[in-house]
N, C-alpha and C positions, 0 to 999 in steps of 0.2 A: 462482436469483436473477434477478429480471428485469423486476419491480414494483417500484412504491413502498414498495407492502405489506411488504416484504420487508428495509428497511433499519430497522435499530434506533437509536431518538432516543436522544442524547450530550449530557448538561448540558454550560454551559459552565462554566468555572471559567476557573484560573491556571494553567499550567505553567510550570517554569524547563526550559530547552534548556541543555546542556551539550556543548561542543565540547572535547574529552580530548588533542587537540595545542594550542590553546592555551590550555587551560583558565578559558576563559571560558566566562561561564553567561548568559544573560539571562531574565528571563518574559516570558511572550508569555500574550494572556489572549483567551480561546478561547471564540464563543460557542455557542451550542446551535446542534445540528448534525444530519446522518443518516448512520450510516455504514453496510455490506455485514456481516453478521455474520461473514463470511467473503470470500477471496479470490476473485476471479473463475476459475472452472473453465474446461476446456479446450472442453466441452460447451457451454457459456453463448457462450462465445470464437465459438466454430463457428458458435454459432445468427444472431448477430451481424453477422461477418466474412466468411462461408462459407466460413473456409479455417482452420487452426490450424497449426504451426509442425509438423514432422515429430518423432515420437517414442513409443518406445514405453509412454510415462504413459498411465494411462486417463482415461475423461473426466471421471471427478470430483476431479480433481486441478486443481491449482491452475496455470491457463496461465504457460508460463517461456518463455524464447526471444523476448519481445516487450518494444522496445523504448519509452520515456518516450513519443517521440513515435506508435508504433501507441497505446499506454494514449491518449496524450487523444484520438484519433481514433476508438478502440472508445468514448469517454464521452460523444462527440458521435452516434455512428450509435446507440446505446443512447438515449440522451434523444430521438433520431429516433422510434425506432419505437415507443417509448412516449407521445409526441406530446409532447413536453417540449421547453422550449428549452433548444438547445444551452448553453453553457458559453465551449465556447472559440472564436475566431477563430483559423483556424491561417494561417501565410503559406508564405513559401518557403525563407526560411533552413535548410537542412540543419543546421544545430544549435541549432535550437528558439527561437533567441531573443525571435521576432517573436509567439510567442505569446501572445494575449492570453488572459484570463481574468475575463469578464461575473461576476463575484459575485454578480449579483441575478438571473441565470438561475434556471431552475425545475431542468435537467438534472442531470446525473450529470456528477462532475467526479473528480479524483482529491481526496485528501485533502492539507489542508499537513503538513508533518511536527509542527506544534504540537499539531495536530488528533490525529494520528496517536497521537503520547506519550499526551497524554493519555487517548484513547480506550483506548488496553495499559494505562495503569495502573487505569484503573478506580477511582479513588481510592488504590490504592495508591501507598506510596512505596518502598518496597522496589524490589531490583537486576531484580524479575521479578515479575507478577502471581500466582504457584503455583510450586510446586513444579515443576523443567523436566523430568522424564519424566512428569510426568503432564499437562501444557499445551502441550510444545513435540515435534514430531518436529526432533532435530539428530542431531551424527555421533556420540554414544554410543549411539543407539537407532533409526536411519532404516532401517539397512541397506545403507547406501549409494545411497538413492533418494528422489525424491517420492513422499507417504501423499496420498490421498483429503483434501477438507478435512472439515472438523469431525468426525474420527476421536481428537484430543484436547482435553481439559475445554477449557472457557471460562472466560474469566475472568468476574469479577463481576459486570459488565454485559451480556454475554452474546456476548460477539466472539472466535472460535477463531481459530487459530491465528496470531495477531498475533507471538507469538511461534517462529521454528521454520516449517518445511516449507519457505518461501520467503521473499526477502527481497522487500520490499512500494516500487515506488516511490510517491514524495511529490511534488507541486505544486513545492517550493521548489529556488532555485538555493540549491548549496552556500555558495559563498562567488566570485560574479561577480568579483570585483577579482583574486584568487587562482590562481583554477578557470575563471573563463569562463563554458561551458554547463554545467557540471556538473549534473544534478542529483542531490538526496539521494534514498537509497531506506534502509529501516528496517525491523529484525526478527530478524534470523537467516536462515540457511535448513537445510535438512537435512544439509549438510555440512559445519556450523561445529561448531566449541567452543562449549562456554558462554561463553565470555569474549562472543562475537559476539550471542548468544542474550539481550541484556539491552533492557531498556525504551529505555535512554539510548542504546544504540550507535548511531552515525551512519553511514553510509557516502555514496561519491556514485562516478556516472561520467558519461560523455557522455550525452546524450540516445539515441544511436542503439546502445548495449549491448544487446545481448542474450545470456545466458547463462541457464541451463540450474537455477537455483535464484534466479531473480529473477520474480516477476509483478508483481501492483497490485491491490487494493481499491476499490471507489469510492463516494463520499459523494456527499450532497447540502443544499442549506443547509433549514431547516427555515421 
């Protein structure tokens, strides 16, 4: 991944967001979009960055260890070398606050998490787009590691592992009044339960997390 050629168009529609501690739901309506059919690998990361995070995952695994704020910075040097405008304006707050986000950029951005839902569902409504051993690597089936990407089905629109292998950060702050920087990241990853492994789960943490079954995807507007 590393073209334009390469991101698959996402109608827009409606989705409802569902937050599970306080069980509120809202819709958010989402317009036609580009997203990664896959997550950004460690190899792509490298070609990028010149450097990648230490570890012994191969290259076609999905990069972990890198935090919200490297994701919008790889989205900025990526729209660089592909002669794209940037996306974001980054500042200097250490907890991402100050970053803006140009929507009418041409670049490579991260997705919102509205984006994100809906692009996993694929038009489904169901808890998960497939059946989770055959769409997701989590902890009944990983082996206690990160898989290669798109080593499981896709969903209906043609986007692996959205669910499973890694969890994916998103654009959005979790809940600013609450949380602060937080932001959300969405998916599963190779070492959850199903329960984690669903379309709707949320999660968030600081912009500067990095761990070990977290990367990012990246979109772009159409």
């Amino acid at each position: 991944m590393g073209t334009p050629d390469d991101l698959l168009a996402v109608p827009g529609g409606v989705i409802v967001l569902r937050d599970e501690g306080t069980k509120v739901t809202w819709p958010v309506e989402v317009s036609d979009f580009l997203l990664a059919p896959e997550p950004v690998t460690r190899e792509l990361y490298r070609a990028i960055t010149g450097a990648v995070p230490l570890s012994p995952a191969g290259p076609r695994t999905p990069i972990t260890e890198v935090s919200w704020l490297q994701a919008v910075r790889f989205c900025n040097a990526l729209s660089q070398r592909n002669g794209l405008e940037p996306c974001y304006l980054l500042g200097t707050d250490p907890d991402g606050l100050d970053v803006d986000w140009d929507a009418a950029a041409s670049g490579y951005r991260l997705p919102t998490e509205a984006e994100w839902e809906h692009a996993c569902r694929a038009g489904s409504s169901e808890v998960r787009p497939g059946e989770l051993d055959e769409i997701a690597w989590y902890r009944g089936n990983s082996g206690g590691r990160v898989h290669d990407v798109a080593t499981r089905a896709p969903n209906a629109w043609g986007f692996h592992d959205m669910i499973g292998n890694v969890w994916e950060w998103c654009w959005d702050l979790f809940d600013r009044e609450v949380y602060g920087p937080y932001r959300v990241f969405r998916g599963g990853g190779w070492q959850d339960h199903p329960r984690g492994c669903r379309a709707s789960c949320r999660r968030k943490s600081h912009p500067t997390l990095r761990i070990d079954d977290l990367g990012f995807r990246v979109a772009r507007r159409r």
